[in-house]
C-alpha positions in Angstrom: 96.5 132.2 91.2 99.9 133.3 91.6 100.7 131.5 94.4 99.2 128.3 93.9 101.1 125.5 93.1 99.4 122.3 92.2 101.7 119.0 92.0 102.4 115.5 92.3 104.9 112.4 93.4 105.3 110.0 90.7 107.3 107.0 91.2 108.2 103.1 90.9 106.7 101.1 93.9 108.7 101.8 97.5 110.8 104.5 96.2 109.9 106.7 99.0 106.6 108.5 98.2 104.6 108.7 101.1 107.4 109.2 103.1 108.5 111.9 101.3 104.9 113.3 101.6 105.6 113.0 105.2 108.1 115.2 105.4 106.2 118.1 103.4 103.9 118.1 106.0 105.5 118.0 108.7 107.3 121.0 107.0 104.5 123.0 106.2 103.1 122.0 110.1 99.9 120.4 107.4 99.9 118.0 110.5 101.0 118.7 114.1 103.8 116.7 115.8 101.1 115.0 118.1 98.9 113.3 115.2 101.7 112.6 112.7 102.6 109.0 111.5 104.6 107.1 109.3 102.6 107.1 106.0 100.2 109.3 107.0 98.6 109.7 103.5 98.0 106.5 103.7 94.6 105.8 104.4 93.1 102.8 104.0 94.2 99.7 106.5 95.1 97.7 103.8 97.5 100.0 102.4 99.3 100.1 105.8 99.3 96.3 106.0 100.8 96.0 102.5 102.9 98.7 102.7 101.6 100.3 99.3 99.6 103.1 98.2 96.6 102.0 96.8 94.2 105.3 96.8 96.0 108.3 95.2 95.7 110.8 98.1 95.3 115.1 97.7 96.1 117.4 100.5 96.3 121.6 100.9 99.8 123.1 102.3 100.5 126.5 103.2 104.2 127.6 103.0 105.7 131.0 103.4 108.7 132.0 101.5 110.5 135.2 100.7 107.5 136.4 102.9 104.4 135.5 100.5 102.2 132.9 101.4 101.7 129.7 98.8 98.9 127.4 98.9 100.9 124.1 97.5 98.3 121.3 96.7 99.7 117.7 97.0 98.3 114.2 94.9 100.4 111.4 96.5 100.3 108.7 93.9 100.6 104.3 94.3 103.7 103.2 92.4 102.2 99.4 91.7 101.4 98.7 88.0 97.9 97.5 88.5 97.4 101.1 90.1 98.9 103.7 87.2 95.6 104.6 86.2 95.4 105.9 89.6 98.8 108.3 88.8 97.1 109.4 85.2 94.0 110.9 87.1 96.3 112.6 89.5 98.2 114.1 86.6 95.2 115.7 84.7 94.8 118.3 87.8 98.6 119.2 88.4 100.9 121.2 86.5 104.1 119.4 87.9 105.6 116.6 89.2 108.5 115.1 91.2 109.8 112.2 89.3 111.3 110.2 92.4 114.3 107.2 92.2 115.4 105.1 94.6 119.1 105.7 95.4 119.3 102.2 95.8 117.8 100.7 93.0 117.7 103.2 90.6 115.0 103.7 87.7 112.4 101.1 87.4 110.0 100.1 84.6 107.4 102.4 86.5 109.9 105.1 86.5 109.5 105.2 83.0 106.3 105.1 82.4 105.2 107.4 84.7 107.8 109.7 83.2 105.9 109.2 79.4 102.4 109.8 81.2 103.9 113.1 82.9 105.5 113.8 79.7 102.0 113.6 77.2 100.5 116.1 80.0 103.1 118.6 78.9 103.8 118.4 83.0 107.4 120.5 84.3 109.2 117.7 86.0 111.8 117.2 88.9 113.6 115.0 88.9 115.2 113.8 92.5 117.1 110.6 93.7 115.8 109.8 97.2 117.5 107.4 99.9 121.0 109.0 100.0 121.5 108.5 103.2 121.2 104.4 102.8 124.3 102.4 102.8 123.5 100.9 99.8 123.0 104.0 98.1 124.5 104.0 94.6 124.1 107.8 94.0 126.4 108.3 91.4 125.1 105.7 89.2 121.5 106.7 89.8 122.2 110.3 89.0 124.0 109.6 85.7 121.0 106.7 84.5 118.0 110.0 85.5 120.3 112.5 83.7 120.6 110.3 80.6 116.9 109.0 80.5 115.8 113.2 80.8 119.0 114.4 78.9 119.5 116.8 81.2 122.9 117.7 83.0 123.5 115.7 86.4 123.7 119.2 88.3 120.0 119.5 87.8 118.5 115.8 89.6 117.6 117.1 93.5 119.4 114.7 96.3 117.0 114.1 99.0 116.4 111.6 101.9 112.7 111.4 102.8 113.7 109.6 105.7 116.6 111.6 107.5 114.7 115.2 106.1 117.5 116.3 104.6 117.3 118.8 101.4 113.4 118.2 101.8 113.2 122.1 102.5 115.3 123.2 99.3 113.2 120.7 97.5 110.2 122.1 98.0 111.4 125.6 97.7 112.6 124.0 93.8 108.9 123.2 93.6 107.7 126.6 94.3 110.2 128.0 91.8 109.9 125.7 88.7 106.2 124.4 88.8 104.0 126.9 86.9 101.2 128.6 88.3 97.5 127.4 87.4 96.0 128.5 83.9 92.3 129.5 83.9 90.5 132.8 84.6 88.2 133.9 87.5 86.3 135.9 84.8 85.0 132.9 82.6 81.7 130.8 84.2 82.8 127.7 86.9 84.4 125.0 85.5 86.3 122.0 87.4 87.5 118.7 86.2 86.3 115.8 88.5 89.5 113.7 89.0 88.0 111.1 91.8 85.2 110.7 94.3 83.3 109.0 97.0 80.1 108.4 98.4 78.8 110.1 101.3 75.4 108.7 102.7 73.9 112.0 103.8 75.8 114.9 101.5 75.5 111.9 98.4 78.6 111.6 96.0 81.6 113.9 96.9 83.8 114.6 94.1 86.9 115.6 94.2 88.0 118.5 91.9 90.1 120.4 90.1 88.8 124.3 89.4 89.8 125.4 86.2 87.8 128.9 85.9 85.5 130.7 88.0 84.4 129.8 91.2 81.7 128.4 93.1 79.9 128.8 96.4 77.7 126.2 98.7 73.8 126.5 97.8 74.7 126.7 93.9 73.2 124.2 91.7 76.0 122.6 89.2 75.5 120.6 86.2 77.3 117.5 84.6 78.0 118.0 81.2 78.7 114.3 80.3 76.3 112.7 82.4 73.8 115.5 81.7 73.1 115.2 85.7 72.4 118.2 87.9 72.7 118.7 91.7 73.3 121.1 94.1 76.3 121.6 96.1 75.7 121.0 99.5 79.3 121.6 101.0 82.6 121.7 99.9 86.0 122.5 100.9 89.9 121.2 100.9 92.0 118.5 102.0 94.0 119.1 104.7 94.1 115.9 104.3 91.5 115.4 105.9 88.2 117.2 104.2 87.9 120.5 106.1 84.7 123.2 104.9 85.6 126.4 102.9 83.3 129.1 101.8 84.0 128.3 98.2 86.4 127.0 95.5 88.1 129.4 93.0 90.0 128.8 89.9 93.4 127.0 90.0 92.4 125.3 93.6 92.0 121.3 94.7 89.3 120.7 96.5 85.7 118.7 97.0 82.1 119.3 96.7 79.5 117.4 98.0 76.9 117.4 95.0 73.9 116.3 96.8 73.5 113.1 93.8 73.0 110.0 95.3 72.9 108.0 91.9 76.7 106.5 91.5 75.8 106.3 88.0 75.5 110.4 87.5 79.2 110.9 88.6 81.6 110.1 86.7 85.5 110.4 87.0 86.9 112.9 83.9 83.5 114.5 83.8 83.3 118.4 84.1 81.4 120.3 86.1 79.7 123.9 85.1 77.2 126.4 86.6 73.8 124.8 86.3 72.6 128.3 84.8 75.1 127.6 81.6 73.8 124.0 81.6 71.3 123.1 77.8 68.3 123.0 80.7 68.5 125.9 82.1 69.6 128.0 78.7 67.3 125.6 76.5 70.5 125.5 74.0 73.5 123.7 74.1 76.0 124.8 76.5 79.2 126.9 74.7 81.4 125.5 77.9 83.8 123.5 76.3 84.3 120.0 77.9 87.7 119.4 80.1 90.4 116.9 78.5 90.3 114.6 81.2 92.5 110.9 81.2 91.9 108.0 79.3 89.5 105.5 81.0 91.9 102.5 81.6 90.6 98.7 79.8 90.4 96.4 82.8 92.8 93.1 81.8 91.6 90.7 84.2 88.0 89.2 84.4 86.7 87.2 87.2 83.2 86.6 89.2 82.4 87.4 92.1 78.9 85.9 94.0 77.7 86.7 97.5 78.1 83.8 99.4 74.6 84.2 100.5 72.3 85.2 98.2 70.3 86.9 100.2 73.7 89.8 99.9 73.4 90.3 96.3 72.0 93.7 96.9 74.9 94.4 99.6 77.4 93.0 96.8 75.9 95.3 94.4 75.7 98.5 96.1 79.1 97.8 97.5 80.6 97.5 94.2 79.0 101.1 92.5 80.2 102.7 95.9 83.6 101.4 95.1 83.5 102.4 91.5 83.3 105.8 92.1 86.9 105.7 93.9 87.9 103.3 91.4 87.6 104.7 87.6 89.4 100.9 86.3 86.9 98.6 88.4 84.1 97.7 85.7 81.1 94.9 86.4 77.7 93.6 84.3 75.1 91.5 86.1 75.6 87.8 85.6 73.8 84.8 86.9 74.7 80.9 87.3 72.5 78.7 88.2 74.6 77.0 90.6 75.8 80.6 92.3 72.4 82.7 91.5 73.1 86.0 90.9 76.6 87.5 90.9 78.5 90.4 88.9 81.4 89.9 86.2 83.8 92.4 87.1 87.1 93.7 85.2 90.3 94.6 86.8 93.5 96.1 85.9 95.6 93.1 87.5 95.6 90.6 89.9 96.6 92.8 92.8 94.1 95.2 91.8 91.5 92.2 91.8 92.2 91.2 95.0 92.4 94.6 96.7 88.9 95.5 95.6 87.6 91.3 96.9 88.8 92.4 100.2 87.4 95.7 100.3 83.9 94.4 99.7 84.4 91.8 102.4 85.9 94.5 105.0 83.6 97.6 104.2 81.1 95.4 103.6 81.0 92.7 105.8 80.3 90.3 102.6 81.4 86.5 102.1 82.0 85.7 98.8 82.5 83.0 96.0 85.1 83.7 93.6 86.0 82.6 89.9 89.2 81.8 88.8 90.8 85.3 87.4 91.2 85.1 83.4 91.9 87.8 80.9 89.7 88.3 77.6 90.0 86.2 74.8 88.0 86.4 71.0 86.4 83.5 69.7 85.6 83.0 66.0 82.5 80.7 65.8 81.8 78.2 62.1 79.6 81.2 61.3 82.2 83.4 61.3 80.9 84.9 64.4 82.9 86.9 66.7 82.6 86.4 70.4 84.4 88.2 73.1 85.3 85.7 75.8 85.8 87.7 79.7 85.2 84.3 82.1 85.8 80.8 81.4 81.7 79.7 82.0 81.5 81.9 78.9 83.3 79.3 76.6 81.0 77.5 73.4 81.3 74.3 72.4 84.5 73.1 71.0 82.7 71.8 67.9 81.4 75.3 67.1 85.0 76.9 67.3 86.8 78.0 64.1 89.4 79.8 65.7 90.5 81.3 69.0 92.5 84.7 69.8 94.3 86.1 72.9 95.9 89.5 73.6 99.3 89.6 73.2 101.4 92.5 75.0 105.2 94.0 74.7 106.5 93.3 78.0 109.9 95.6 79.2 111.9 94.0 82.0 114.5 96.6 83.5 117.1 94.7 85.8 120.7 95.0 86.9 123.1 92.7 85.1 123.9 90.2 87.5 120.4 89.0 87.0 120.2 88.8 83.2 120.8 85.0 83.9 118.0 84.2 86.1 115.4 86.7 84.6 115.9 85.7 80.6 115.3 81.5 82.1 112.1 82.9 83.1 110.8 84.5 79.8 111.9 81.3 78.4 109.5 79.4 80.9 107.0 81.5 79.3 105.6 81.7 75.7 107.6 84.3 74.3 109.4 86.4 71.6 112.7 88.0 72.3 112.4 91.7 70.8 115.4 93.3 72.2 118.1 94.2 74.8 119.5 97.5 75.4 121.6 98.5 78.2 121.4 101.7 80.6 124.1 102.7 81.8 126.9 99.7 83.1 125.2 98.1 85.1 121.4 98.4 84.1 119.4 96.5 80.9 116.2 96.4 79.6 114.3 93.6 77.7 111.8 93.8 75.6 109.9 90.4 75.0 106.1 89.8 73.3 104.1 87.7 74.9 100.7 86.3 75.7 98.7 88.7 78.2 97.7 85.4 79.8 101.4 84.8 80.5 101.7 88.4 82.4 98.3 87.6 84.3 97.3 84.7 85.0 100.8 83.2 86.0 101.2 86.8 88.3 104.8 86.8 86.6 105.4 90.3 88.5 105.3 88.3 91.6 107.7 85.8 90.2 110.3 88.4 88.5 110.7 89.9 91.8 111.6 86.2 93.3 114.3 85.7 90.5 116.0 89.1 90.9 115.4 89.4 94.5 113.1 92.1 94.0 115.4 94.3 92.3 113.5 94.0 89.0 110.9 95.8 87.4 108.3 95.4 84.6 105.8 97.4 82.5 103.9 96.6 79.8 101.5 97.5 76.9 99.0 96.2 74.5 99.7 95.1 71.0 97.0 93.2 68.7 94.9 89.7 68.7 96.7 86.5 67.4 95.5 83.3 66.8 96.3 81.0 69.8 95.3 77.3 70.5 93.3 77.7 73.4 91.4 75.1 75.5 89.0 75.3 78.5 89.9 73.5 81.8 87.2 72.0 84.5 87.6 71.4 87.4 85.2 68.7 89.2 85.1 68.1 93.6 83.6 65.0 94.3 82.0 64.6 90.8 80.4 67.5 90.5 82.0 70.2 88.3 82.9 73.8 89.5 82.3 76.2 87.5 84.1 79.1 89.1 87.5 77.1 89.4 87.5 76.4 85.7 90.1 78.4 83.3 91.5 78.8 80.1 94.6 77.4 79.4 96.9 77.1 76.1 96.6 73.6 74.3 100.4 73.2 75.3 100.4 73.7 78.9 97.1 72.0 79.7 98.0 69.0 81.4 101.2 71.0 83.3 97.8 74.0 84.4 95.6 70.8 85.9 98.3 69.2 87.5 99.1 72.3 89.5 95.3 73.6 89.7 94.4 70.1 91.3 97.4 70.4 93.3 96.8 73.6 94.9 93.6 72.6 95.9 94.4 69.3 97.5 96.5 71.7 99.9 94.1 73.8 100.4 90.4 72.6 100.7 89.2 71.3 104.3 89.0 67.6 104.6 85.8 66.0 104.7 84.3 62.9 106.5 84.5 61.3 103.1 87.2 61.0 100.7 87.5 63.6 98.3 88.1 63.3 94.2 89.8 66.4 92.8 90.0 65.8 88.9 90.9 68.3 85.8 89.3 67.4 82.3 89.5 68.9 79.1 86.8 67.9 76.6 85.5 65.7 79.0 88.5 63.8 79.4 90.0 64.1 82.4 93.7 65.0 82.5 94.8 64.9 86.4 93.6 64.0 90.0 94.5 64.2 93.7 92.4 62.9 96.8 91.9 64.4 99.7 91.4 61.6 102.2 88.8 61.0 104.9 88.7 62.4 108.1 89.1 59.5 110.3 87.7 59.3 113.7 88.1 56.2 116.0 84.6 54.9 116.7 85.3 52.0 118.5 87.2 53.9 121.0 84.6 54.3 123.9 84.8 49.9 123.1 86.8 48.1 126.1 87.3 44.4 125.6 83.5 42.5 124.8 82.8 41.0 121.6 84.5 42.0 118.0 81.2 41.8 116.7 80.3 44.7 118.2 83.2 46.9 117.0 82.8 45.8 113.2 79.1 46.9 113.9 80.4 50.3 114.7 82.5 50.2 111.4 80.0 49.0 108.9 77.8 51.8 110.1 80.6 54.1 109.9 81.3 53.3 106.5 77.6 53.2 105.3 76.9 56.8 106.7 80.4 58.3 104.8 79.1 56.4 101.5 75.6 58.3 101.8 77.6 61.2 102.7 79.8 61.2 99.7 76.6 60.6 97.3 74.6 63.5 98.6 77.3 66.2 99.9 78.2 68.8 98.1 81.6 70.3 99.1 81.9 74.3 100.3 85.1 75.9 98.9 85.9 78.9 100.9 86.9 82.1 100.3 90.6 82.0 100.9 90.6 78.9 98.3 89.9 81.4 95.6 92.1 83.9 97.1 95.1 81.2 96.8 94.7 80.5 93.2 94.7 84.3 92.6 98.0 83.3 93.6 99.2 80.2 91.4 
């Protein structure tokens, strides 16, 4: 294992990761000159439309220097907050990682935490400004806020550019140097550490691994320790990046085996995978192996519904979502059924973009339509009885009159922003319900807040979204979970044409109820199709309704094809007219599509 070198690129959103990946493997020739392009660990369509990594991505390099060969394995991570789960996996099979900055903006609140999560994984770190070549470059600055944040001298932060190439060569050579070789033994019985996976429709659920001792070989059997599952390996290989066959995987590598187990349910991400002849079955006593420390299985935050728009998919929508879930450790879901809907899932995300991602990954892998709630976070309940009840959609509400108390989540929320938007980012915590903590100030020209506030506040109104408007996306956020408090919470309907809709319906704080219907009933007056009828859009609490647009008619000109003759005939035309939209408006049911949901994701 002396020349392996297993590593990662940890950073805020857009500092230059993948780009910087591009440039190792151009380097290392991974990926010839002909088939190389911009982002090319980028996999997934909708990462290249967003411009984001989504999917944490590993690939094998070979690099020769001071003529012995390395074998460097690469985890390109996402930078977005709704996707750091996605950076812990990756740091569980690495023993190092390069902590990346943005010449031009500096560190950011992911910066920091990604730091602490490298940090608790006792990780060797690099630490390297990128983007020196920009004109806006402030490298100076950005050298002496890393250098104080590691307390290390300045002399020791790596100056790249990702873009131009330049010091990419010396930084990998760095890598090489400083990153530690693998621990583990080739004399101890196979273990690996399962840090992701897929599904595979003939080879069944690939997982993609870290070997820790030992080795195995195609044809063995292998056993789950935590899932008590067994299978047999039916290939396996590395990524280069894309997954190329090996003859077999040996301690310290990064790799995948196909395990032949076609049950999403048996794999699990963090699990650890051992010999099946070590395994309590095969031995009859239990196994000696000791289990891998893995991550810490994220909480999702945000709970919403999701229903096929035809029923006749629910059995697409459900195998869609456990073939998802095995690349996605933070998406959670339980069966749930409305009579309205029919039979649907309740699924938990990590945030909004995170919730959205995964909607639009059913519908494109999937080919599904679907009917979406209104996203909400959990919320506690205390019932007369003194009855605890754990609140994760709004049609799970009880009746007022049974309610002795309601709790919500409350979170400490850390802006980091440049000082000439202090101004414009402290008037928007005070939009917000919030309690100032503190202010400290990095470096001259860089401070961070810390506020408390309502997880509600961080979710529902997507105040990332908005904290990038105010500071003109300079600013960054991060945040963490504190304890329940007793709020005064309320549940809003929404009813279309009389009828109420339950997936549209939220919880709101007593405070801000009548400001949450106006702009709910707002929003959707822009965006639901006209009908042939007029359209009543109304918000009630308690029955009592609190706001209302209209959506008018659709009017057609019936008495057009009408030259001259008698009026008679033309109010004729018009009475029918106006009898056929009355029975319309009494027995129609208005469709909300998709993209309606999608836009309130976005209020």
């Amino acid at each position: 294992m002396d020349n392996i070198r297993n590593f990662c690129i940890v950073a805020h959103i857009d500092h230059g990761k993948s780009t910087l990946a591009d440039r190792f493997l151009e380097l290392t020739k991974t990926v010839s000159i002909e088939k190389m392009r911009p982002q090319f660990l980028d996999m997934m369509d909708l990462e290249r439309e967003k411009g984001i990594t989504i999917k944490m991505q590993p690939v094998r390099m070979e690099y020769i220097l001071n003529n012995k060969l390395y074998i460097l394995n690469l985890i390109d991570t996402p930078g977005h907050v709704d996707f750091s789960y996605e950076v812990s996996r990756s740091l569980a099979a690495v023993e190092g990682a390069i902590l990346l900055v943005d010449a031009t903006k500096g560190i950011q609140a992911q910066t920091i935490a990604n730091l602490e999560l490298a940090q608790k994984q006792n990780l060797v770190i690099i630490p390297t400004i990128n983007k020196i070549d920009s004109a806006q470059a402030r490298i100076e600055s950005a050298r002496t806020e890393l250098a104080d944040l590691l307390k290390i001298p300045e002399n020791d932060i790596f100056l790249i550019s990702g873009k131009m190439g330049t010091n990419i060569e010396e930084l990998l050579k760095v890598v090489i140097e400083k990153v530690p070789k693998p621990s583990g033994s080739f004399d101890k019985p196979f273990r690996a550490l399962i840090f992701d996976s897929k599904y595979d429709p003939f080879k069944g659920i690939i997982a993609y691994v870290r070997v820790v001792d030992g080795e195995i070989g195609a044809g063995e059997k292998i056993y789950l320790i935590q899932t008590k599952s067994s299978g047999e390996v039916k290939d396996l290989g590395y990524f280069r990046p894309q997954m190329e066959k090996a003859g077999q995987l040996k301690e310290g590598e990064i790799g995948w085996l196909a395990t032949g187990i076609k049950e999403p349910g048996k794999v699990m991400i963090g699990d650890t995978i051992i010999n099946y002849q070590f395994s309590p079955q095969k031995s009859g006593i239990q196994t000696k192996l000791e289990v891998l420390p893995g991550y810490q299985a994220p909480k999702p935050m945000v709970f919403l519904s999701i229903y096929p728009e035809n029923p006749n998919d629910f059995d697409v929508l459900k195998d869609g979502l456990e073939k998802l879930r095995l690349t996605d450790a933070a998406l959670s879901f339980k069966l749930e059924h409305k009579e309205a809907l029919g039979r649907g899932f309740q699924c938990g995300f990590l945030g909004l973009l995170h919730a959205e991602i995964i909607t639009e990954r059913l519908r494109r892998e999937f080919n599904l339509d679907l009917v979406l709630s209104t996203p909400s976070v959990v919320y506690k309940v205390i019932t007369e009885d003194d009855k605890e009840i754990f609140i994760y959609t709004p049609s799970e509400w009880p009746d007022p009159s049974k309610i002795k108390e309601s709790q919500e989540l409350w979170a400490r929320l850390k802006v980091l922003a440049e000082i000439k938007y202090l101004g414009n980012v402290q008037e928007l915590l005070k939009n917000i319900e919030s309690v100032y903590i503190e202010r400290e100030h990095l470096g001259i020209e860089k401070f961070e807040l810390v506020y408390e506030v309502p997880l509600r506040e961080i979710i529902n109104k997507n105040f990332y979204d908005q904290l990038k408007s105010v500071s003109q996306g300079f600013a960054s956020m991060n945040y963490e979970i504190l304890d329940w408090r007793k709020s005064r919470l309320q549940k809003l309907d929404i009813l279309i044409a009389g009828q109420k809709e339950e997936a549209l319906s939220r919880i709101v704080s007593e405070k801000e109820a009548q400001k949450a219907a106006r702009r709910t009933v707002e929003k959707l007056k822009e965006n639901l199709p006209s009908q042939l009828y007029a359209v009543a859009i109304q918000a009630a609490v308690g029955g009592t309704i609190i706001a209302r647009e209209t959506i008018s008619a659709k009017r057609k000109d019936v008495i057009a094809p009408l030259y001259g003759g008698d009026y008679s005939r033309k109010r004729k035309l018009l009475e029918r007219q106006k009898k056929g939209k009355k029975e319309l408006k009494e027995k129609g049911r208005v469709r909300i599509p998709p993209k309606v949901f999608l836009e309130l994701f976005r209020d």
